[in-house]
N, C-alpha and C positions, 0 to 999 in steps of 0.2 A: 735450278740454275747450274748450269757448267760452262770450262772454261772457253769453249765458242761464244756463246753467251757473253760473257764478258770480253774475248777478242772482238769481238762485234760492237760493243759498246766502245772500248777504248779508240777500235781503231776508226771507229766512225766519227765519234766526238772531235778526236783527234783530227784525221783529215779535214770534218766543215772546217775547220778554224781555219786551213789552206785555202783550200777550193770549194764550198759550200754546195754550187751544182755539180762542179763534178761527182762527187761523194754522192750526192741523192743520184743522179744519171749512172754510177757505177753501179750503186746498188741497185737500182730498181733492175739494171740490166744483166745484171747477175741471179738476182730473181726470178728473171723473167726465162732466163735461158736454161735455170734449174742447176747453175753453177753452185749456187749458194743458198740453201735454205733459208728463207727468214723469219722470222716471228711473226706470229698473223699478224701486230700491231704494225708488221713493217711492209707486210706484201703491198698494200696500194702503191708502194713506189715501183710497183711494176707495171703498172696501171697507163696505159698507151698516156696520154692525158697529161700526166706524173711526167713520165719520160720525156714529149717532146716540152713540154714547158721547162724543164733543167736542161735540157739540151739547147734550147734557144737561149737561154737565160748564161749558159755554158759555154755556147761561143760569144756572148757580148761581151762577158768575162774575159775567154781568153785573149780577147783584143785589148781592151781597158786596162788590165793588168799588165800589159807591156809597153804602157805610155807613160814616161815619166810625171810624176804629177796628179796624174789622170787615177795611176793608182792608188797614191795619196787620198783622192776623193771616195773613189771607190772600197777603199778600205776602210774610211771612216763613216762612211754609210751602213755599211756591212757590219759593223761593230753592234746594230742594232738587230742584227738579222742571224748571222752566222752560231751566237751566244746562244739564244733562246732555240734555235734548231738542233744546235748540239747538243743540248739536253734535252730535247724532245727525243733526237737518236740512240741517246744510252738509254731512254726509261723504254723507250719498244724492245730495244735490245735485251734486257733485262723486265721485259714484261712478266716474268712467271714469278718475279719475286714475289712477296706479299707485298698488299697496298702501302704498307706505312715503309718499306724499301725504297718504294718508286720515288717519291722524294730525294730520300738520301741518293739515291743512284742518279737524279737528273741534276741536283746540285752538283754532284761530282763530272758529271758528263757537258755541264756548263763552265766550269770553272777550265776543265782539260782544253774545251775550244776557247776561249779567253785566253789561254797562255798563249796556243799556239796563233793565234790572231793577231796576240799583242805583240809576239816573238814577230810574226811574216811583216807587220806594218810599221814597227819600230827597224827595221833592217830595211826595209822600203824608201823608207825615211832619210837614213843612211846612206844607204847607194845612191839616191837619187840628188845628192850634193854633189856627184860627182858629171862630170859634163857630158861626157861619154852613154849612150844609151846599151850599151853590148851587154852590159852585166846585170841590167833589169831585165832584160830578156832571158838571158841564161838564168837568173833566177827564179823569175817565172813558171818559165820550163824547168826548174827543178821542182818546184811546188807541185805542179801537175803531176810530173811521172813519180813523184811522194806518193801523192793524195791516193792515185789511183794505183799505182805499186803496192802502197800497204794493203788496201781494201783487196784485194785479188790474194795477196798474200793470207789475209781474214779467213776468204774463201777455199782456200789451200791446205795454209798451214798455219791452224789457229795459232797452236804452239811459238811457234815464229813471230807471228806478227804481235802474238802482246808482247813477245822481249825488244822488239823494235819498236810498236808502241808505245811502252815506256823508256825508251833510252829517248827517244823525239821530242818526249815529253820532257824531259830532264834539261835534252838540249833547250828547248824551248825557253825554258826556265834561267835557265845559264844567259843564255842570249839575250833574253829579259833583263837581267840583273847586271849584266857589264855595259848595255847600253845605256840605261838608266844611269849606270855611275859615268859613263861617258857625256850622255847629255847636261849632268848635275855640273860636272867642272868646267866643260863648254858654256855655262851659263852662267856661272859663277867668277869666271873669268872676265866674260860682257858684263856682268853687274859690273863689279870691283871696276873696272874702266871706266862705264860709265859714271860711275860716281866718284870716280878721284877725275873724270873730266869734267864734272858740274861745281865741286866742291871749292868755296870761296879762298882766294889766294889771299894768305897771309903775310904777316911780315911788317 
């Protein structure tokens, strides 16, 4: 194992949580063109096959993901899909470890797409209270040239991309955790109303 090896893992885990095709379409195409080495457990994603299937799957995407709503469904769909392939992507990445690793490495490689999944769709969730459609798009397209920004970065400049790996990750986390206290008082507000407006008047 080295630290490509684990660039690879993080930064792939990480982006499925964004863009789940794009991430397989970059890498396989990174592969394919010999930009980027992969672990034999990874090369089929260079595999014609691999490729137009995340590409077709990758522009339905980039459409859906720009419809307010739409994304909402789409991400909660995806919560079933993007988790379990992120950890399929760090235990290839980290294939050389020993067997009783690959566990621990795809737990971890599941958990890092979950953050960032929960961070992109709780902010989704968010924006999209808002009437204006401008800012689901530019968000979007921030997720995209992330997704595939880091992964190229992987390919580059391992070094790089796991410190921005993990700072995304961190954001991720962060973002997680002030939305969450944001939705908890937003909701706690509609309880307490609503039951000081059912509660029998006294007197």
């Amino acid at each position: 194992m080295d630290l490509a090896n684990i660039s690879l893992a993080l930064g792939s885990s990480l982006a499925a949580g964004l863009n789940l095709y794009l991430t397989v379409l970059t890498l396989g195409l990174l592969g394919r063109y010999e930009i980027l080495s992969l672990p034999a457990e990874l090369e089929v994603l260079s595999h014609p096959w691999v490729l137009i299937t995340a590409g077709v799957l990758f522009a339905i995407e980039f459409v859906a993901d720009k419809v307010p709503y739409v994304d909402n469904l789409w991400d909660s769909i995806h919560a079933f899909i993007r988790v379990p392939a992120g950890a399929l992507l760090a235990v290839g990445a980290m294939s050389d470890l020993p067997p009783e690793w690959l566990w621990p490495a795809g737990l971890v490689g599941g958990f890092i797409t979950f953050s960032t999944h929960g961070a992109k769709s709780s902010l989704r969730l968010a924006v999209n209270a808002s009437p204006e459609p401008v800012s689901n798009i530019i968000l979007s397209l921030a997720e995209d040239v992330t997704s595939f920004g880091l992964l190229w970065l992987v390919s580059q400049h391992p070094y790089l991309a796991l410190i921005l790996a993990a700072v995304l990750f961190i954001v991720s986390l962060t973002i997680l955790y002030t939305l969450f206290r944001f939705f908890r008082m937003v909701f706690s507000r509609l309880w307490g109303r609503s039951r000081r407006g059912v509660s029998p008047s006294t007197g």
